[in-house]
C-alpha positions in Angstrom: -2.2 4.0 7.1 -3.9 2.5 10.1 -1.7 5.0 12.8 -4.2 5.9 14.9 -4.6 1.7 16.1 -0.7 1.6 15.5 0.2 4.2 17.8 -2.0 3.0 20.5 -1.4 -0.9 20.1 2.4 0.5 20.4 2.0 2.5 23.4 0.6 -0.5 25.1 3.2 -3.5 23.6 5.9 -1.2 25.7 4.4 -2.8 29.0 5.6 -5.7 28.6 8.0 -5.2 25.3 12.0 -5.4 27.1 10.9 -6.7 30.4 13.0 -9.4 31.9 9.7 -10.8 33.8 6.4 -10.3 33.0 3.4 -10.8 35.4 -0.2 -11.4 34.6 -1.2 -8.4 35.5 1.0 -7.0 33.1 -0.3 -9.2 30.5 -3.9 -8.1 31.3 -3.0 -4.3 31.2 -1.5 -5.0 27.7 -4.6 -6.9 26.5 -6.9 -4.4 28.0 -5.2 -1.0 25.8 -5.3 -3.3 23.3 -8.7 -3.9 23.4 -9.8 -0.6 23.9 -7.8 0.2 20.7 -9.4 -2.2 18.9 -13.1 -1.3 19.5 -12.2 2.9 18.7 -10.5 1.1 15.4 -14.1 0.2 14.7 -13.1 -3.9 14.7 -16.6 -5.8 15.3 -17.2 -6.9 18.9 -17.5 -10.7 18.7 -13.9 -10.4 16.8 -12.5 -8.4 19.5 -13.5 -10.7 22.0 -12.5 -13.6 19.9 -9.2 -11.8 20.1 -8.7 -10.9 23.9 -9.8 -14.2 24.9 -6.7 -16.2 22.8 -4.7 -14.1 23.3 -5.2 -13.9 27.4 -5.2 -18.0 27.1 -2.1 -18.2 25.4 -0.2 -15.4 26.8 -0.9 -16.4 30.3 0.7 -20.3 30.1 4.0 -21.5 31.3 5.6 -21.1 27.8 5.5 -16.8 28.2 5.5 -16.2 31.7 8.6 -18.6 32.3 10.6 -17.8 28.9 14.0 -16.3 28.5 12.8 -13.3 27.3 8.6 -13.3 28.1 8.3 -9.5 26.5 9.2 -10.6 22.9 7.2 -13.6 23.3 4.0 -11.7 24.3 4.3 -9.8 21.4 5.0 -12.5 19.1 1.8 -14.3 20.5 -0.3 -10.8 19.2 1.2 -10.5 16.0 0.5 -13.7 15.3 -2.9 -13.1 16.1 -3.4 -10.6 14.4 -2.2 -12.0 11.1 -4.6 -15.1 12.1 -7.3 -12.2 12.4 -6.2 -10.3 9.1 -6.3 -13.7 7.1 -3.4 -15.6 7.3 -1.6 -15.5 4.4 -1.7 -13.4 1.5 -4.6 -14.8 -1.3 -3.8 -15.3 -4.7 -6.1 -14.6 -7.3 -8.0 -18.0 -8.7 -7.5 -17.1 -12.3 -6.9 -19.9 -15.1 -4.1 -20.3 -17.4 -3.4 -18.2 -20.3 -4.8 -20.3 -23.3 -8.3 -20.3 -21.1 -10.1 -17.1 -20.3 -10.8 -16.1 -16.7 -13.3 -14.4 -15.3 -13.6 -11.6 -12.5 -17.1 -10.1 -11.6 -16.5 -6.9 -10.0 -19.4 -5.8 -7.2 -19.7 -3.1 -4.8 -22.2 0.2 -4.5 -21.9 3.8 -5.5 -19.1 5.2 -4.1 -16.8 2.4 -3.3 -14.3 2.7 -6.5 -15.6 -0.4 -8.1 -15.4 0.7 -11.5 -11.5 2.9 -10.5 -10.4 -1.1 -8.9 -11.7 -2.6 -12.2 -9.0 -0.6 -14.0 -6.5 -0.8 -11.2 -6.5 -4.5 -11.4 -6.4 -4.4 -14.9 -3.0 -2.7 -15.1 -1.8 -4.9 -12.4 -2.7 -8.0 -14.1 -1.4 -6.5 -18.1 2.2 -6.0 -16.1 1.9 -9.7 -14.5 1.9 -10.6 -18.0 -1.4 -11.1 -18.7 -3.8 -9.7 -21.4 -7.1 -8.1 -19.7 -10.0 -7.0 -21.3 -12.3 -4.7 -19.2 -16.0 -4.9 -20.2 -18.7 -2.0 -19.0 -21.7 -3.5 -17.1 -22.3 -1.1 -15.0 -24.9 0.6 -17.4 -27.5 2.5 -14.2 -24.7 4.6 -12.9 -24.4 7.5 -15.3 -21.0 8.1 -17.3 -20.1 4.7 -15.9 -19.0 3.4 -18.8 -17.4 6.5 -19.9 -15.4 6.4 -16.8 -14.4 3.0 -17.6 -13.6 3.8 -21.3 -11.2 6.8 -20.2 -9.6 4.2 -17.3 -9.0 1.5 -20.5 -7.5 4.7 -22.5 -4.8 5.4 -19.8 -3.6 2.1 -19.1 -3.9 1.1 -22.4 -6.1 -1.8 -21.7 -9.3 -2.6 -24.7 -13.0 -1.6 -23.1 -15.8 -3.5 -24.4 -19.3 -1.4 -24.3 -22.6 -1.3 -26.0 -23.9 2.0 -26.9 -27.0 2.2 -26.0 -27.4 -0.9 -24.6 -29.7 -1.4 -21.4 -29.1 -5.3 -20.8 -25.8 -6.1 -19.4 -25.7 -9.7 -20.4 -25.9 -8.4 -23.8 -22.2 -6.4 -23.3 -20.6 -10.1 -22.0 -22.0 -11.9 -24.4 -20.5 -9.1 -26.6 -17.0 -9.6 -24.8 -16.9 -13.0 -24.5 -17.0 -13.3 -28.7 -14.1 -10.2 -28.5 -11.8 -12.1 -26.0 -12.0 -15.2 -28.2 -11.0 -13.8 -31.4 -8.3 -11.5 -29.9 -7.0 -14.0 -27.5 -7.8 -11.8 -24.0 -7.1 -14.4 -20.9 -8.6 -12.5 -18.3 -12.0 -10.5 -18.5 -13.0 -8.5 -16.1 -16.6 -7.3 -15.8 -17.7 -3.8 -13.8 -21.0 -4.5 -12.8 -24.1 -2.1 -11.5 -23.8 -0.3 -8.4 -26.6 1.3 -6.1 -26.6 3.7 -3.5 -27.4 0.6 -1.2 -28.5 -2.7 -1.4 -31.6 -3.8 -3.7 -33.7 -6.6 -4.8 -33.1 -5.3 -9.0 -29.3 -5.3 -8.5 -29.0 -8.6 -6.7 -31.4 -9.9 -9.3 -29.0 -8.4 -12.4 -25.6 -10.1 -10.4 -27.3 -13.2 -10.5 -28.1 -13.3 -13.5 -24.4 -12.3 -14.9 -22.9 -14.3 -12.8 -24.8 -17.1 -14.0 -24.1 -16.6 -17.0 -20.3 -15.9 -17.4 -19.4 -18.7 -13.9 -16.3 -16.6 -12.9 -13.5 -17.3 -11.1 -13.6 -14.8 -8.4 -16.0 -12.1 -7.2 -14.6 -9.5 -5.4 -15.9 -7.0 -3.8 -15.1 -3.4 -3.9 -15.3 -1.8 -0.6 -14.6 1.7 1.2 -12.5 1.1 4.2 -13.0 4.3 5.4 -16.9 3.0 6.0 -15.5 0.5 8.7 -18.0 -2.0 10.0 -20.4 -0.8 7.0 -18.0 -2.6 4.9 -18.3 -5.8 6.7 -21.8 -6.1 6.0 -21.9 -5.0 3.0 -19.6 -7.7 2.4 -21.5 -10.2 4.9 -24.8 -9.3 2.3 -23.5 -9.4 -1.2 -21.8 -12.9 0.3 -25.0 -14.0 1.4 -26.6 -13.1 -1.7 -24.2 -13.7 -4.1 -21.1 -15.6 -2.7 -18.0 -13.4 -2.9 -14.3 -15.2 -3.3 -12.7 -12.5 -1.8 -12.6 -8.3 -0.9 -10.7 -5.1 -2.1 -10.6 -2.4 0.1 -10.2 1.1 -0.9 -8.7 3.8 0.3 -6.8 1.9 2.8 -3.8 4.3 3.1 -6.4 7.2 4.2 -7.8 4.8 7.2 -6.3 5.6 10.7 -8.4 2.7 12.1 -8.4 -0.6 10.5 -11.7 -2.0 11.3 -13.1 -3.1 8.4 -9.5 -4.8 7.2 -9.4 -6.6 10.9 -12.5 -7.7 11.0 -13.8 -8.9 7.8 -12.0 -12.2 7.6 -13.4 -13.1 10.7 -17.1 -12.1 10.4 -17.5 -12.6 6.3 -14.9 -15.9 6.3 -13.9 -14.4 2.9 -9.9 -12.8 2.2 -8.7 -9.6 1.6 -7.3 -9.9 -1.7 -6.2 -5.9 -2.6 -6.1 -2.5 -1.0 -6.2 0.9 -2.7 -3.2 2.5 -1.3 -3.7 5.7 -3.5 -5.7 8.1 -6.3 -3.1 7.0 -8.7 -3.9 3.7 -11.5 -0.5 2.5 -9.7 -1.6 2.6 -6.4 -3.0 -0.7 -6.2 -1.7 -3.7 -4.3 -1.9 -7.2 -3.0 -2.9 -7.9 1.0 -0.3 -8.9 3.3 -1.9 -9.9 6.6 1.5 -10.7 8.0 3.1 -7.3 6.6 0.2 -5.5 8.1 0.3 -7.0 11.1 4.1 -5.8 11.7 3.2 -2.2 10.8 0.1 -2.5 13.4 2.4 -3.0 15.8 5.1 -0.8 15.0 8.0 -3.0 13.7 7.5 -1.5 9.8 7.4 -3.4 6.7 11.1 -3.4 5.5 10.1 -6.4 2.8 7.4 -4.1 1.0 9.6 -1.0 1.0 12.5 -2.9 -1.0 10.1 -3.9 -3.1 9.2 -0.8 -4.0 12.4 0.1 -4.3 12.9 -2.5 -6.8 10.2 -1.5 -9.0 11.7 2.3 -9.5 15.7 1.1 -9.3 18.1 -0.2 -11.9 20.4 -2.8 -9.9 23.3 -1.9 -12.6 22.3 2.3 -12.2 22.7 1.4 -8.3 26.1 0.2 -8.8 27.0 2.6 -11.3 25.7 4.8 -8.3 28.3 3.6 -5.3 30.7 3.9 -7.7 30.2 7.3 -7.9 29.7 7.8 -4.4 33.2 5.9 -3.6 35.3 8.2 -6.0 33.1 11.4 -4.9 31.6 11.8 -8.5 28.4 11.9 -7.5 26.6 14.7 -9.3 23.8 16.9 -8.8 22.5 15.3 -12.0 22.5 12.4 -10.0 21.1 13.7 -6.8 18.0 14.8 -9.2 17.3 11.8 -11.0 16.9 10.2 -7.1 14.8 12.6 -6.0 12.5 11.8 -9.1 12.8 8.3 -8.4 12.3 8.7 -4.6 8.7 10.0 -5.4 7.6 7.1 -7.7 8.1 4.7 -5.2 4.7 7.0 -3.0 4.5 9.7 -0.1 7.4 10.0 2.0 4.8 9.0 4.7 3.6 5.6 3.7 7.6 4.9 3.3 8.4 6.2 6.6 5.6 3.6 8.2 7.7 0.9 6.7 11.0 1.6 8.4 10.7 -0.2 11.9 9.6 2.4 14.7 8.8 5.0 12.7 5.2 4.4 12.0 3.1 7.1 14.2 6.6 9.0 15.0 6.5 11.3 12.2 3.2 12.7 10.8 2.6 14.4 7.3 3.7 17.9 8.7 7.0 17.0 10.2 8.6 16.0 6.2 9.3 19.4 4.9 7.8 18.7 1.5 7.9 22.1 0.6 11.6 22.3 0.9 11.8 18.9 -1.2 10.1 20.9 -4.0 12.5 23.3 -4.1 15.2 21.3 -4.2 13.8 19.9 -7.5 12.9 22.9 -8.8 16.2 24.9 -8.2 18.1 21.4 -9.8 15.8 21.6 -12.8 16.9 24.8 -13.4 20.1 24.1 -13.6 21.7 23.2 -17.1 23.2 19.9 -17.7 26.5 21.2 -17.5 25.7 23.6 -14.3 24.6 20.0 -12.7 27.3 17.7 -13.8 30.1 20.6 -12.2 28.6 22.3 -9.4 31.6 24.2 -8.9 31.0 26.2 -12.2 28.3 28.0 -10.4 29.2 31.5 -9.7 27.0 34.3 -8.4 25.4 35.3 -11.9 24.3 31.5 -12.3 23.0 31.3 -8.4 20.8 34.5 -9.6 19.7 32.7 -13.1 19.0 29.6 -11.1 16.8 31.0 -8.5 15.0 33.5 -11.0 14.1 30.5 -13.2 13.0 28.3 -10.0 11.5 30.6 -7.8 13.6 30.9 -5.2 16.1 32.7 -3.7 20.4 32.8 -4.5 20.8 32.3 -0.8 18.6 29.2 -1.4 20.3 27.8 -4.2 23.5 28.7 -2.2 21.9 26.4 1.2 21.1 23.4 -1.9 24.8 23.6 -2.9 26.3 23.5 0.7 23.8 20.4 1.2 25.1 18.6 -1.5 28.8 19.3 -0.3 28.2 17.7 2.8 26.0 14.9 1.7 29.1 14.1 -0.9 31.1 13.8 1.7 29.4 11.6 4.0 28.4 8.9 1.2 31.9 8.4 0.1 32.6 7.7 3.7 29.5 5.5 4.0 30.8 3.7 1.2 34.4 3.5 2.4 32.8 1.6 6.1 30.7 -0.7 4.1 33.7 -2.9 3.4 35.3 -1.5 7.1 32.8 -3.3 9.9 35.0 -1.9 12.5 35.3 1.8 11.5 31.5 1.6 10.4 31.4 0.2 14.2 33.1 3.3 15.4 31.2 5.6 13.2 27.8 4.4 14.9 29.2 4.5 18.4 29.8 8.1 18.1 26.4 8.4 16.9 24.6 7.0 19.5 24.4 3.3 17.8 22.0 5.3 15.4 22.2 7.2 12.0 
């Protein structure tokens, strides 16, 4: 996500980043990498500019150059500008309370993954609690509605459609009468999509959203498009008014310039990205979270979250327990893996752990050996798994016949697991001994 414009905004914060005193020529070789990164990330010119120049007027004053420690204040001074740039604060949908019904128009042409966000957002709003109902408007687009109708199936979220129906203000009016008598809070319309903007479409929005006066309409755009996106955003705004933008496939997009710059040139806020294919992999905007991973320093708040989501807090102690009296299984070790994956790629959580983002790339995780691992465990029985040690030579051959592998692999897991044992019941044991833990690190280089 965004490491071709982390790597480079990195390479140029070490400049100034750990300096004692920092000149302004320093300061103007920083802001020059930077800006060079920004305009091959695609990020509009006049926002670019806008950025350079505040951030050369700021950076230059008394208050940097003459600080304690003018390297960490630089960068302070372009983060915050960049979550200035990226929108400030994360926006909340403008939805009503539950005894009301809200409204969501849904815009965006062919291709974006209007009508895949429709049913992302859905899911995202059924587990906040609320009750959607998605309704298929999008009736040009072929298998459109069918589309939607499979998306409502998954997520288990009701889809109301018109066969046959050619008018969409027909299928609201239609949903508007189903939400009231089954109590849905929150509808949420896919509307018609083109290949590119046209008088008939702009004519059919305005005519739904006249009629159903929502409380936000968000755009769906690709941010892989880059400056396209802002103006397709700067045009439906103009012709429609939008209340705010969802970007998709944002964790494919090394650059960044549609995310940077569309606060800026549209005046309207990033609301969601697509961070995956998966229904899951939807979620809210963080300009200030973003920001940090821009510049290298990770996102450590969104990757406990995460972790939140897929982890039991009693199963976690339960857990340490084990570790501390070395009864940590391979049972265990299996049910971790599973839950490891849940929580996304071992990429996207490797750009949240400070300094890591642009460090490792997809081919330096050995993913195939992670597969094995699971398969080799799954092929284990539950006894083989709680009592490793019952695993002679005829069970290493059953094992790696029934996983695919190798007995000198399964032999390499079992070693692995030995080891790792080991060193979480010490981890444990320093948790609650700062100075050994201190001594532990020191041999390591201050580093684990």
């Amino acid at each position: 996500m965004l490491d071709k414009l982390t790597q480079k905004i990195s390479d140029a914060m070490r400049v100034v980043s750990g300096k004692a005193t920092i000149t302004e020529k320093n300061i103007d070789d920083a802001v020059e990498a930077i800006k060079m990164a920004l305009l091959e990330a695609d990020v509009n010119l006049r926002v670019v500019r806008r950025f350079v120049n505040s951030t050369i007027e700021e950076a230059k004053g008394e208050k940097v150059l003459r600080s304690v420690n003018p390297g960490q204040q630089f960068i302070k001074i372009v983060h915050d500008k960049l979550v200035s740039f990226l929108g400030d604060t994360k926006q909340d949908l403008a939805l009503k309370g539950p005894d009301t019904i809200s409204t969501i128009l849904m815009l965006g042409l062919q291709g974006s993954g209007k009508t895949t966000s429709s049913g992302k957002l859905a899911l995202r709003l059924k587990k906040d609690g609320r009750k959607p109902l998605l309704v298929a408007c999008d009736l040009v687009r072929p298998a459109a509605v069918e589309q939607l109708s499979v998306l409502g199936r998954q997520i288990d979220v009701p889809v109301c459609k018109i066969d046959g129906e050619k008018n969409p203000l027909a299928v609201y009016k239609e949903a508007i009468n189903l939400a009231k008598k089954n109590l849905y809070d929150t509808i949420i319309i896919d509307t018609t999509g083109r290949l590119q903007i046209d008088e008939p479409m702009m004519r059919e929005l305005e005519l739904l959203k006249n009629a159903s006066k929502p409380d936000e309409i968000l755009l769906v755009a690709d941010s892989m498009t880059g400056q396209s996106a802002v103006d397709i955003a700067k045009a439906f705004d103009e012709k429609i008014g939008l209340t705010g933008v969802i970007l998709t496939k944002f964790d494919s997009d090394t650059r960044g310039g549609a995310a940077l710059s569309l606060k800026t040139v549209t005046g309207k806020p990033l609301k969601f990205v697509g961070v995956g294919e998966k229904l899951e992999d939807f979620e809210p905007f963080y300009p200030d979270r973003t920001a940090s991973r821009i510049l290298g320093m990770g996102d450590v708040v969104s990757l406990v979250e995460k972790a939140q989501q897929v982890f039991d807090e009693k199963e976690a102690e339960e857990l340490q327990k084990k570790m501390e009296k070395e009864n940590f299984t391979l049972d265990d070790w299996l049910n971790q893996l599973r839950s490891v994956k849940k929580m996304g790629s071992l990429q996207s959580m490797l750009e949240m752990i400070p300094g890591m983002a642009g460090q490792i790339s997809e081919d330096d995780i050995n993913k195939s050996e992670l597969k094995s691992f699971e398969a080799i465990l799954s092929s284990m029985t539950k006894k083989e798994r709680a009592n490793h040690l019952i695993i002679g030579p005829s069970r290493r051959t059953r094992i790696a016949r029934g996983s695919g592998t190798s007995s000198a692999e399964v032999g390499r897991l079992l070693k692995k697991f030995e080891k790792m044992r080991t060193m979480m019941k010490k981890m444990t044991k320093m948790n609650k001994n700062p100075a050994a833990m201190q001594s532990m690190m020191s041999r390591f280089g201050g580093g684990f």
